[in-house]
C-alpha positions in Angstrom: 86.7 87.9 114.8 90.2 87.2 115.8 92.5 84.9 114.1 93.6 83.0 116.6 90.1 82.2 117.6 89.6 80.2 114.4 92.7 78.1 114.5 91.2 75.1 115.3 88.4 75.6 112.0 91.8 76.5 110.1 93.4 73.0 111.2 90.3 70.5 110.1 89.5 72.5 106.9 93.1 73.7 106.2 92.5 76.5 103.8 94.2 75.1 100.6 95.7 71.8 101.3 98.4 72.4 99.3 97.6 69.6 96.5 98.3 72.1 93.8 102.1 72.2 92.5 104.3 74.6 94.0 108.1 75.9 94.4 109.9 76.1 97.7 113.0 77.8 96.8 115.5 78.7 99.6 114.1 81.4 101.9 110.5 80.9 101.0 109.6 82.5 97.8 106.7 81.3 96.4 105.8 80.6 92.8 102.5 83.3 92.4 103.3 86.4 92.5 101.0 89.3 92.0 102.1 93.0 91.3 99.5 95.3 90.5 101.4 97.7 89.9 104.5 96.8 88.1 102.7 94.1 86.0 105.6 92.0 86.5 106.3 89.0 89.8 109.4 91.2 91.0 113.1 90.4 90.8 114.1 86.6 90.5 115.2 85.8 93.9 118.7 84.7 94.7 118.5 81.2 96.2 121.3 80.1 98.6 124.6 79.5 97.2 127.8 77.5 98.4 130.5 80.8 98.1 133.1 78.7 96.1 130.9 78.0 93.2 130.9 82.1 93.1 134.6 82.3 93.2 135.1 80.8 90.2 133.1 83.2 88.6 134.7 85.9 90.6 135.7 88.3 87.9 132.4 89.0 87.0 131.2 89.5 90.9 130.0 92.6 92.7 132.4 94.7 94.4 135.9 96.7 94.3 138.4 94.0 93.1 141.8 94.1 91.9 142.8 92.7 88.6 143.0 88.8 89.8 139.1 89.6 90.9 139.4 89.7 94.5 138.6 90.5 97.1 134.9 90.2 96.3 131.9 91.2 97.8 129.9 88.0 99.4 126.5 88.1 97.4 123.2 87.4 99.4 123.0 83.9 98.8 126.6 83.0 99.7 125.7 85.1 103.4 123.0 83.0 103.6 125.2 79.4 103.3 127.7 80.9 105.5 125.0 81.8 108.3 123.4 78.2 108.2 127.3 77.1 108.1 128.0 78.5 111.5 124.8 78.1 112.7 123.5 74.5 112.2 126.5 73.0 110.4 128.3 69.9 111.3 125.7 69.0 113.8 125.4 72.3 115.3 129.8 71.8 115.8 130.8 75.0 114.2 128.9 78.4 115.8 131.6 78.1 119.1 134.2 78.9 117.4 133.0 82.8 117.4 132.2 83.0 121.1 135.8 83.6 121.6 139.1 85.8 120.0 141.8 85.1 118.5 144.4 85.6 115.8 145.8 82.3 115.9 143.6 79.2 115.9 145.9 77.9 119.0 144.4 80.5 121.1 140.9 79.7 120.4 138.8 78.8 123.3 138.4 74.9 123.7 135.9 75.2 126.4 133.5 77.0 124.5 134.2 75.4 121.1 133.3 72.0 122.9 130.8 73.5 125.5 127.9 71.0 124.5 130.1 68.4 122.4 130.2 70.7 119.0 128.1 68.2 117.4 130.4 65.1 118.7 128.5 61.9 119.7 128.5 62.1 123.2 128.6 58.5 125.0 127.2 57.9 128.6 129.8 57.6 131.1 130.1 54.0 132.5 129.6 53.1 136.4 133.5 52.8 136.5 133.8 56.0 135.0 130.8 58.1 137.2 133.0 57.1 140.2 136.5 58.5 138.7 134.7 61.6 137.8 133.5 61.4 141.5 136.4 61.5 143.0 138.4 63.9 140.6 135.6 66.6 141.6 135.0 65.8 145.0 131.3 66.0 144.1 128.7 63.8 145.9 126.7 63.1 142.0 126.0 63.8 139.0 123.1 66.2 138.7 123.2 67.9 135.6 124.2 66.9 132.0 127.3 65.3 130.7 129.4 65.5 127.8 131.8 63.1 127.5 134.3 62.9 124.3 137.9 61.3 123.9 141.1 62.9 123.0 140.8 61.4 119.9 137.3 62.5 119.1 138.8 66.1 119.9 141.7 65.5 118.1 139.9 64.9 114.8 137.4 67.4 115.6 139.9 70.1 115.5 142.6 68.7 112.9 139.0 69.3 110.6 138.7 72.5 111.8 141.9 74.4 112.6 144.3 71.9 111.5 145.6 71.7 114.9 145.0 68.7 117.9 144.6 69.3 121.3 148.1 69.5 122.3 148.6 72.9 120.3 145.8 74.7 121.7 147.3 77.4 124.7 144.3 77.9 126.5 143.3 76.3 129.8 140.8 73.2 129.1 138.6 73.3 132.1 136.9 69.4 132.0 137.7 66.6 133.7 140.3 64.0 132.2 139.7 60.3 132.8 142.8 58.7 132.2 141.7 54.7 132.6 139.2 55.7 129.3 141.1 58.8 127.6 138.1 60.4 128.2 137.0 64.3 128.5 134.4 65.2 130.7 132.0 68.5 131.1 129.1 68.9 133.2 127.2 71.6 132.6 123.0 72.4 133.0 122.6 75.2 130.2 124.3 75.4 126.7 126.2 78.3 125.3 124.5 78.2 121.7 124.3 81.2 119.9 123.2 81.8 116.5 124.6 84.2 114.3 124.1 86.2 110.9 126.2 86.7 108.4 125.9 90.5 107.6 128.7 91.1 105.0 132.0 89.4 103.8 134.5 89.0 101.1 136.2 86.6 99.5 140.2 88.2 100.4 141.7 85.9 98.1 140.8 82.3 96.6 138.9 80.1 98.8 139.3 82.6 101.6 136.8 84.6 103.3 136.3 87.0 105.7 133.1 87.3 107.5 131.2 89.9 109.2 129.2 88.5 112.2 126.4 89.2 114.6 124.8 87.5 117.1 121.3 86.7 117.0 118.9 89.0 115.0 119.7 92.1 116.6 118.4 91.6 119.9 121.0 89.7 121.3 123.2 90.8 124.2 126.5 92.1 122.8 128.3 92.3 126.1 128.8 88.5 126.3 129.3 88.0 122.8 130.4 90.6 120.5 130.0 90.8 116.6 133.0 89.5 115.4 135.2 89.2 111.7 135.3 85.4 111.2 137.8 84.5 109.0 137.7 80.8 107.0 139.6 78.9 104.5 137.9 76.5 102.1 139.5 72.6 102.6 138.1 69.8 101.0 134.8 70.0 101.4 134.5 72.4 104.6 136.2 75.2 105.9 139.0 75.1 108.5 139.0 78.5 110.8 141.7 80.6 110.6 140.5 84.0 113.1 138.3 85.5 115.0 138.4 88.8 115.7 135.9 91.0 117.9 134.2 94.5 116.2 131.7 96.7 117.7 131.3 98.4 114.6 129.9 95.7 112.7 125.9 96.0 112.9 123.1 93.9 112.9 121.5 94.2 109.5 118.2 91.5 108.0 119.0 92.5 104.4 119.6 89.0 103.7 116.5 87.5 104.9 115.1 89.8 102.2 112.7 87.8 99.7 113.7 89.3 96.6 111.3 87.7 93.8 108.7 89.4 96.4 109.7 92.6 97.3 108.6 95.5 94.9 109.1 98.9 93.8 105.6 100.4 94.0 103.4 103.5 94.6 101.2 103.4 97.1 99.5 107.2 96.4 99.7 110.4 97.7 100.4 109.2 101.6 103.2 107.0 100.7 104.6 107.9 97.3 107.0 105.6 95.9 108.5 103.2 97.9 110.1 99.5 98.2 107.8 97.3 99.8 110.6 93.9 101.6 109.0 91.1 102.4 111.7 89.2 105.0 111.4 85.8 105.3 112.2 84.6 109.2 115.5 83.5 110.6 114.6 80.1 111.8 117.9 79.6 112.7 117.6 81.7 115.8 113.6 81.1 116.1 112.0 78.2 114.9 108.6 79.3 114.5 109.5 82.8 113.5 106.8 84.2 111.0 107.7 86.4 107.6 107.5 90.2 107.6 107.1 93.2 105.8 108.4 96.4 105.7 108.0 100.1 103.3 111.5 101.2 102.5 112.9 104.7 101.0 116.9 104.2 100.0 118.0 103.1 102.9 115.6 103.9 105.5 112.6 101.6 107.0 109.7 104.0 106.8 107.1 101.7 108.1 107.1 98.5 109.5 103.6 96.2 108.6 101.6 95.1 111.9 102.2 90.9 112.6 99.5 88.2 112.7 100.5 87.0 115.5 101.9 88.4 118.9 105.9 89.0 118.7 105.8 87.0 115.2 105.8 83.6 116.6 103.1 81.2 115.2 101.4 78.9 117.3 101.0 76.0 115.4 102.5 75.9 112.0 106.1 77.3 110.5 106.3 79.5 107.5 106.9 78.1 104.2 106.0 80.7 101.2 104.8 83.6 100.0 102.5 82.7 97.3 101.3 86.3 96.4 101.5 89.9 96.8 99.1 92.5 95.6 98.5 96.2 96.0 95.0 96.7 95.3 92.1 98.8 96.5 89.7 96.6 97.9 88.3 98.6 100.2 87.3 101.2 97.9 88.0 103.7 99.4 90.8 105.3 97.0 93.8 104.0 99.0 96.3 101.3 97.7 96.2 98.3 100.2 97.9 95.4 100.4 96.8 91.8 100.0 99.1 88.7 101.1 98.6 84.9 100.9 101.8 83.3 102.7 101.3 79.3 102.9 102.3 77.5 106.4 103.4 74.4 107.0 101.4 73.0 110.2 103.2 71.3 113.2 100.3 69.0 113.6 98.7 66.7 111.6 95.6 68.3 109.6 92.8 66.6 108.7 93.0 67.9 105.1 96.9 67.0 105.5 98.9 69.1 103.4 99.4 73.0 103.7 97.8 75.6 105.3 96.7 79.2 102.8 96.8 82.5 105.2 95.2 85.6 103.8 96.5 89.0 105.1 94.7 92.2 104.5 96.2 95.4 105.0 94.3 98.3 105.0 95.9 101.6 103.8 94.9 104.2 106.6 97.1 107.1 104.8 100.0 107.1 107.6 99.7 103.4 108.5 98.3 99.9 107.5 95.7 98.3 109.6 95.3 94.6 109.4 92.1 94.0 108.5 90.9 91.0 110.6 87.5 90.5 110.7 87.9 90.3 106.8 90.6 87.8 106.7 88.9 85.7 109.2 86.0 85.6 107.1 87.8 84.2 104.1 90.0 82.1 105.5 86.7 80.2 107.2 85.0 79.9 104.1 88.3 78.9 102.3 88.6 82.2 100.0 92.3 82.5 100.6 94.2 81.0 97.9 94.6 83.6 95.4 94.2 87.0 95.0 91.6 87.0 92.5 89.4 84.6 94.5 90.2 87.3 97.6 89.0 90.1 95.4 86.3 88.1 94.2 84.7 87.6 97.7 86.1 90.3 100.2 82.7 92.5 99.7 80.9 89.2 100.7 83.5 89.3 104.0 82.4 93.8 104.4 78.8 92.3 104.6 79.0 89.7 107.2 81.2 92.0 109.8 
């Protein structure tokens, strides 16, 4: 029985509404953790942190440093700030300033900082002013979208930002200027947002840091944007951009979507030995509804790769919210260590129940791979045996008998 065939069951009864007291930490650790066969819930995870509270604790931070403490190595946490910085900071005003390069602010590129407005109010243009844009584009109408900002809007924008106003930038501005108004004008159909992650950095000195950049989650195309060394200063309570510089060399890595208080050195018998299993909480910066997953690591190799719920890791109806447990067990009997997961969901839609929604996953250890054990999972999650692993365990023999 498939899941997605019991969605709508899964909306009205809502397995687990959630009523019972729980954490949401950064990144979506969750507060019951289950590890067989450690005994222990894993390493504490290391929730999102703005990088200058770590600088002033930078002689005791990770990484080569010289006697004053820098430069230091960025920790997970402060990679994680930094991509949400760039990403969906200041209104979504800040991720434009990689899409171009540049070793001097000056020559950063204004039309693709300010592309969609860089998080700017935008104001409709006036009847007066329709007809002056008219007539300084010789177009016949308007038939896309229009950003309109002043020069003194910009002028803020980028005194916050690079400490410069529009009349230091070098590069061409290609929108239209309304005198009468003092108004800057772009019409465009498409935006040129790009997410990006944050895959290493230092702090090179106090309050300055050097970031290592990728576009997307890996998937992205590189030719039109390439990874990039962003490089920031800490003013007042932002940053102010100081250099962007394109590198090839710099590769996409999810290390620090990594959910560390759920992610576990374990054995998983004679097929896998000992191994890490990751759990990865989603990027939702790039994909809203991206779903959490799971991965068997060896040093630094990805062995195996668990199978998704749902097609291309998207959900449907509901974003992801926790990982409440994790548990290598041998439920089917069979000898094997498999793995149980209960991740809780936040639905788009108004439930019935309201609340949360409780997801069990089964994975069945097949010796070279792990099969997702559906018609089980569908079972409990129908008659509402998915909120912990004991109550899984309790009941999943009850699920064997009713395939």
């Amino acid at each position: 029985m498939c899941l997605l065939c019991i969605l709508p069951a899964l909306l009205i009864q809502g397995c687990g509404s959630g009523d019972e007291k729980r954490q949401e930490p950064e990144g979506g650790a969750g507060q019951e953790t289950m590890d067989e066969s450690s005994g222990g819930a894993g390493e504490t995870r290391e929730e999102e942190q703005s990088p200058d509270q770590n600088s002033e604790n930078s002689d005791s931070g990770e990484g080569e440093k010289t006697a004053a403490g820098y430069p230091r190595e960025l920790l997970r946490g402060e990679l994680l700030a930094f991509t949400n910085w760039i990403n969906q900071g200041d209104n979504y005003g800040n991720y434009g300033f990689l899409l171009s390069e540049y070793t001097d602010p000056a020559d950063a590129d204004l039309n693709q900082i300010l592309y969609t407005g860089a998080g700017m109010e935008s104001q409709p243009l006036t009847s007066e002013e329709q007809q002056a844009y008219l007539k300084a584009t010789g177009l016949p109408e308007i038939s896309t979208d229009i950003t309109r900002l002043t020069t003194s809007q910009i002028n803020e924008f980028l005194e916050r930002k690079l400490g410069l106003s529009m009349k230091d930038m070098r590069g061409d501005f290609d929108w239209v200027y309304l005198e009468n108004t003092d108004a800057w004008v772009h019409e465009h159909g498409d935006t040129n947002y790009t997410p990006f992650t944050c895959v290493g950095g230092q702090e090179t000195e106090k309050g300055v840091y050097e970031l290592s950049c990728v576009p997307g989650d890996g998937q992205a195309d590189l030719s039109l944007y390439p990874p990039c060394r962003l490089t920031l200063a800490k003013h007042d309570d932002d940053y102010r951009i100081l250099s962007n510089v394109y590198d090839s060399g710099i590769q996409y890595s999810r290390d620090i979507w990594e959910i560390e208080d759920q992610s576990f050195d374990v054995d998983l018998g004679e097929s896998w030995g000992q191994v890490k299993f990751v759990s990865y909480g989603p990027n939702t910066s790039v994909y809203s509804t991206q779903d959490v997953s799971f991965a068997l690591e060896k040093g630094e190799n990805t062995v195996y790769e668990f199978p998704d719920v749902m097609d291309g890791n998207f959900r449907s109806h509901e974003t992801f919210l926790n990982i409440l447990a994790v548990s290598f067990q041998d439920y089917s009997g069979d000898g094997e260590k498999d793995v149980i997961i209960i991740c809780e969901y936040a639905p788009l839609i108004n439930t019935a129940s309201g609340g949360t929604l409780k997801e069990v996953r089964l994975y069945r250890n097949m010796g070279d791979s792990f099969q997702l054990d559906r018609d089980k999972m569908d079972w409990l999650q129908v008659n509402d045996y998915c909120n912990t692993v004991d109550q899984v365990l309790e009941h999943v023999n009850e699920a064997a008998a009713n395939e």
